[in-house]
C-alpha positions as CSV (number, residue, x, y, z in Angstrom):
1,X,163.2,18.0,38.7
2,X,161.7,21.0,40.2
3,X,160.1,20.9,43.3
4,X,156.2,20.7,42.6
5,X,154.0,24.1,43.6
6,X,150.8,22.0,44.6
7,X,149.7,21.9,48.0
8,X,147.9,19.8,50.2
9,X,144.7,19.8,51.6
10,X,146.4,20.2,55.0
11,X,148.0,23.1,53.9
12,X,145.7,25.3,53.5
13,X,144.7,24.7,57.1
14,X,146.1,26.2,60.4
15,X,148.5,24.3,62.9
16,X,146.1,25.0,65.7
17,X,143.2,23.2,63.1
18,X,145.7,20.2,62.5
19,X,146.1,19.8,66.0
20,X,142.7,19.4,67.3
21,X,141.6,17.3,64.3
22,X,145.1,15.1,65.7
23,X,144.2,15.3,69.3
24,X,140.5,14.3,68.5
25,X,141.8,11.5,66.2
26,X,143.4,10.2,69.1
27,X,140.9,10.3,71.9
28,X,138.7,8.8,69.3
29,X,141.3,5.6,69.0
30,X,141.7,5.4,72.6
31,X,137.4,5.1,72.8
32,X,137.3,2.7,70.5
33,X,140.0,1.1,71.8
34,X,138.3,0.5,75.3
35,X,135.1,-0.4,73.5
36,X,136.7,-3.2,72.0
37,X,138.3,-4.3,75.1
38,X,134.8,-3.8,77.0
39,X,133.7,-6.4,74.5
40,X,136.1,-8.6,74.8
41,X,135.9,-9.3,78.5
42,X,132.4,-9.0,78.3
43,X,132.0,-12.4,76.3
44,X,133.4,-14.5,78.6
45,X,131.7,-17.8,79.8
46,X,131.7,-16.5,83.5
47,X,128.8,-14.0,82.2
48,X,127.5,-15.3,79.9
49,X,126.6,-17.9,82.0
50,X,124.7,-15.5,84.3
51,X,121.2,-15.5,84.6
52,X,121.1,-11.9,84.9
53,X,123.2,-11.1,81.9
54,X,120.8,-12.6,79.1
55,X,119.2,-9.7,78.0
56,X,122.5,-7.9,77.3
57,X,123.5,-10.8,74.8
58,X,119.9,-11.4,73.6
59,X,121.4,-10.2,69.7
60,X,124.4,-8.8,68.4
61,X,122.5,-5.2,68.6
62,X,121.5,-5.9,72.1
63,X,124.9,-6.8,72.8
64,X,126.2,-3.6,71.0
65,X,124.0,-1.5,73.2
66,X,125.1,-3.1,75.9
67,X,129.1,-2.2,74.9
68,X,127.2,1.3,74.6
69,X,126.0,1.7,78.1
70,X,129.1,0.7,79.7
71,X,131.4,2.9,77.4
72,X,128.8,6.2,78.2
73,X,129.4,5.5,82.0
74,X,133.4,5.7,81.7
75,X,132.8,8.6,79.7
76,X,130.5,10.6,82.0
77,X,132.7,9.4,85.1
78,X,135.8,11.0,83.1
79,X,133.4,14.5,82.0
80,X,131.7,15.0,85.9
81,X,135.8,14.6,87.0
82,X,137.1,17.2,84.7
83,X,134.2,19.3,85.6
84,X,135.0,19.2,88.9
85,X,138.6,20.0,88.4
86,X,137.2,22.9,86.3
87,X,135.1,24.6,89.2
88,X,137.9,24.2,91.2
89,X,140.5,25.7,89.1
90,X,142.0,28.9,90.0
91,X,142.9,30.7,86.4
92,X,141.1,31.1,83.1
93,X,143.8,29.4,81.4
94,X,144.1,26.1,83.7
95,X,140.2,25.6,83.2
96,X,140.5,26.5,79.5
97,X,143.3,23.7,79.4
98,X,141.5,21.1,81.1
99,X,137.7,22.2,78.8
100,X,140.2,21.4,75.8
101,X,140.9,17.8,77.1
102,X,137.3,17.5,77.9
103,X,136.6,18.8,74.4
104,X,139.0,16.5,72.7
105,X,137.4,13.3,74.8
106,X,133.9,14.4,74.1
107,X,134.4,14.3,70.5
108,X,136.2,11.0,70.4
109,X,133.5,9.3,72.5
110,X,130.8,10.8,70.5
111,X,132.2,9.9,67.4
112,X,133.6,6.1,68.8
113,X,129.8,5.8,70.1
114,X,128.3,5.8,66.9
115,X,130.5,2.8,65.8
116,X,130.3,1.1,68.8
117,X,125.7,1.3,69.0
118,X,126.0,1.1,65.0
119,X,124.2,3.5,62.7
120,X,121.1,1.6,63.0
121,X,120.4,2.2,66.4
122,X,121.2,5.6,66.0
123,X,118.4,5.4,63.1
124,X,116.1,4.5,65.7
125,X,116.8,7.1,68.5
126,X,117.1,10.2,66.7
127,X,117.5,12.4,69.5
128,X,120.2,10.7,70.4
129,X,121.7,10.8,66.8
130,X,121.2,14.6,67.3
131,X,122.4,15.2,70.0
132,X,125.8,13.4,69.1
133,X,126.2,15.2,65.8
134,X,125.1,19.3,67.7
135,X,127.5,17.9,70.9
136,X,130.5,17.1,68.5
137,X,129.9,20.1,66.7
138,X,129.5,22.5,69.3
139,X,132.6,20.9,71.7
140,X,134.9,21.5,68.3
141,X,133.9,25.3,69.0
142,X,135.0,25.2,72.2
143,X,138.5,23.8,71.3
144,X,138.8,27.4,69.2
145,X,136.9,29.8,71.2
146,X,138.8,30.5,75.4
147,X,136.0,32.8,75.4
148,X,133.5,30.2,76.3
149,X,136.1,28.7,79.0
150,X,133.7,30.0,81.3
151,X,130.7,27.3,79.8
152,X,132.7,24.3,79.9
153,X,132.4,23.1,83.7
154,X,128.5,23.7,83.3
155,X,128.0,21.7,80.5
156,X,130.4,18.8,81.5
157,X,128.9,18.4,85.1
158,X,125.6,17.3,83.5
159,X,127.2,14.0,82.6
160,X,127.2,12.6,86.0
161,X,123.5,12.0,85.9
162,X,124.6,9.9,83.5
163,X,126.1,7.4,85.9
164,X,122.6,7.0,87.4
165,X,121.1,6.4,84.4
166,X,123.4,3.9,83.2
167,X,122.9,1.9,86.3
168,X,119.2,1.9,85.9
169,X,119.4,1.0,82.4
170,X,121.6,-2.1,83.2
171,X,119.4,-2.8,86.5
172,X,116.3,-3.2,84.1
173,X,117.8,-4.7,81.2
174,X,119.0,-7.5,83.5
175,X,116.1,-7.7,85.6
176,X,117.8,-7.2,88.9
177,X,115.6,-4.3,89.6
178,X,113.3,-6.5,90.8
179,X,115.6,-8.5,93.6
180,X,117.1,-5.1,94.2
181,X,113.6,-3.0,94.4
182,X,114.8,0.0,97.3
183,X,118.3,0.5,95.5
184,X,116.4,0.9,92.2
185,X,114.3,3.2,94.0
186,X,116.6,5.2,95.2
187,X,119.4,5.1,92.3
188,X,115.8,6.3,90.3
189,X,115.0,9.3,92.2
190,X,118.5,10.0,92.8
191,X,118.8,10.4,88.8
192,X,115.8,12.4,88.1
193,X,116.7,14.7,90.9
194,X,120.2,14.9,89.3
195,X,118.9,15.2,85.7
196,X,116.3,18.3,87.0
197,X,119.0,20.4,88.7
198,X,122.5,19.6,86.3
199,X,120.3,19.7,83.0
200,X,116.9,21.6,83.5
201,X,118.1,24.4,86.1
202,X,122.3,24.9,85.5
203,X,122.3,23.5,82.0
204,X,119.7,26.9,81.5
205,X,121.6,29.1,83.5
206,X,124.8,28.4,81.1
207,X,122.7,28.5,78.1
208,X,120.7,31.3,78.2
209,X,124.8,33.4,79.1
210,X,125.8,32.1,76.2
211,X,122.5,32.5,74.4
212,X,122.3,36.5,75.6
213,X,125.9,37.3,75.5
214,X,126.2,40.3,73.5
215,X,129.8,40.8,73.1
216,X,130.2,37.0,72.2
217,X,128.8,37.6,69.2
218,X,130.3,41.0,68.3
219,X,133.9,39.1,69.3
220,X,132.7,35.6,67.6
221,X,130.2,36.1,65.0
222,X,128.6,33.1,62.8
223,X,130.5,31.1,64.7
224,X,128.1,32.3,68.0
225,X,125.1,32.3,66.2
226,X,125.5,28.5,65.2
227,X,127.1,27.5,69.0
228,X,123.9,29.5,70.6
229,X,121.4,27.4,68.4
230,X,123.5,24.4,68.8
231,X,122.9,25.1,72.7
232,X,118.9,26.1,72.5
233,X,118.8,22.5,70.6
234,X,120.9,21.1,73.5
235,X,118.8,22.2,76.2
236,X,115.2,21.6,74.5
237,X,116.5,18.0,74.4
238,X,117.1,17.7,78.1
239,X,113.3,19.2,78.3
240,X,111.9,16.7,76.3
241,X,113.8,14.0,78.2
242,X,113.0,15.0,81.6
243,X,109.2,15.2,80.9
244,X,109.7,11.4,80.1
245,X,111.3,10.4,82.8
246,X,109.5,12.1,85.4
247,X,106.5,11.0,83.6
248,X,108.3,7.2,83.9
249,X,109.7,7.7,87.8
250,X,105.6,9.1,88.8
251,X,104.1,6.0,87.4
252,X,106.6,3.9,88.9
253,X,106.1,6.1,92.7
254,X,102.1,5.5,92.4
255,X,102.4,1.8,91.6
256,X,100.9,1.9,88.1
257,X,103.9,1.2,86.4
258,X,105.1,-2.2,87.9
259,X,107.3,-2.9,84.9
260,X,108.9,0.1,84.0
261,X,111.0,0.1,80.3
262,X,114.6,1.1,79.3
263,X,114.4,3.3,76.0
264,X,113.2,3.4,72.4
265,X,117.3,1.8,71.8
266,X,116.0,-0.8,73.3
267,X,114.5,-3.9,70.9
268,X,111.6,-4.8,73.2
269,X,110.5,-1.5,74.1
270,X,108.7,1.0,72.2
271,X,109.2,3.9,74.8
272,X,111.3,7.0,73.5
273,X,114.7,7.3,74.2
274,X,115.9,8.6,77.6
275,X,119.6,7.8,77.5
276,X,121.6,10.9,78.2
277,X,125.0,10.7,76.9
């Protein structure tokens, strides 16, 4: 029998296509894959048992949120490291190389995140739905483009006020904010001061370069014009987080907000999402 003329979905793409939908496939496996572990070590009788720790096992969501949290601060530990590698990389193509793995491992938390909070959650915060979708989007452009090499290390550092916030998030949720009121303080100004400079002041440097950059789009076309808007959207979201949270962090500096919240994801809180991931 003769061989058959029909082809593939998958060929009528390019090698370099296969392999970042393969690489991405992978990081997203190896998210999910510490997810699931996080899980499982999290349900064991030694917390569960813990005072402390009832809030994060208050539902299955709550406890899925929880998995969330925990996940996002591996995740912007691993970004703020490659970032930092990045900056101090000596050649285009070594910081191209390591912006790819940080591309790749962006894309599979993003995408390992929305299993792990569930859809629902995601139904609530919105913004954070967004921002997963234009973030996923906008790192697979990265993957095909070295000409914005020079971008990467910007937008990756921003994930290490993410650590800060993480903390905070578990410090309320678990109420130890309270027994632990000076570290609180300080791990909360620490991550507004963060969250001002990495995503209000540098995250605006690196988007308006990319946003102005003529010979981007001459060299990129569409493909610019969709990255640039995906970037203004980007950056209006760190806006319209930062006025919350410095609204949040001046109520809780003049004493009027004695019990401050943890974000619209959370069930017993009707405040707006500030999670950055």
């Amino acid at each position: 029998m003769a061989a058959s003329n029909w082809l593939s979905p998958m060929d009528l793409v390019s090698e370099e296509f296969k392999g970042h939908v393969y690489f991405s496939a992978i990081s997203t496996g190896c998210w999910i894959t510490l997810s699931l572990a996080i899980r499982k070590l999290a349900k064991t009788e030694w917390l569960q048992s813990k005072p402390w720790a009832k809030g994060f096992f208050a539902s299955e969501s709550a406890f899925n949120v929880f998995i969330s949290y925990v996940v996002s601060f591996f995740n912007a530990a691993v970004a703020a490291g490659i970032a930092v590698k990045g900056f101090l990389s000596n050649s285009d193509k070594e910081v191209f190389d390591v912006c790819c793995i940080a591309g790749y491992s962006m894309i599979g938390y993003f995408i390992s995140d929305f299993c792990t909070a569930g859809i629902a959650w995601f139904m609530k915060a919105k913004d954070q739905a967004g921002h997963h979708l234009v973030g996923i989007a906008v790192c697979w452009a990265f993957l095909h483009a070295p000409e914005y090499t020079r971008f990467g290390p910007f937008f990756l550092i921003t994930e290490l006020s993410t650590l800060f916030y993480n903390i905070r998030w578990c410090m309320l949720k678990s109420g130890l904010h309270e027994n632990y009121k000076s570290f609180f303080l300080f791990n909360q100004m620490s991550f507004v001061l963060l969250f001002f400079i990495l995503r209000v002041c540098l995250f605006a440097r690196a988007v308006y370069e990319a946003v102005t950059d003529q010979v981007l789009y001459d060299t990129l076309g569409t493909m610019h014009q969709l990255v640039a808007a995906g970037c203004a959207f980007l950056y209006a979201l760190q806006v319209f987080w930062f006025v919350q949270i410095a609204s949040i962090s001046a109520k809780m500096l003049i004493g009027k907000d004695t019990k401050p919240k943890t974000s619209r994801s959370d069930p017993s809180s009707n405040v707006k999402s500030d999670k950055s991931a």
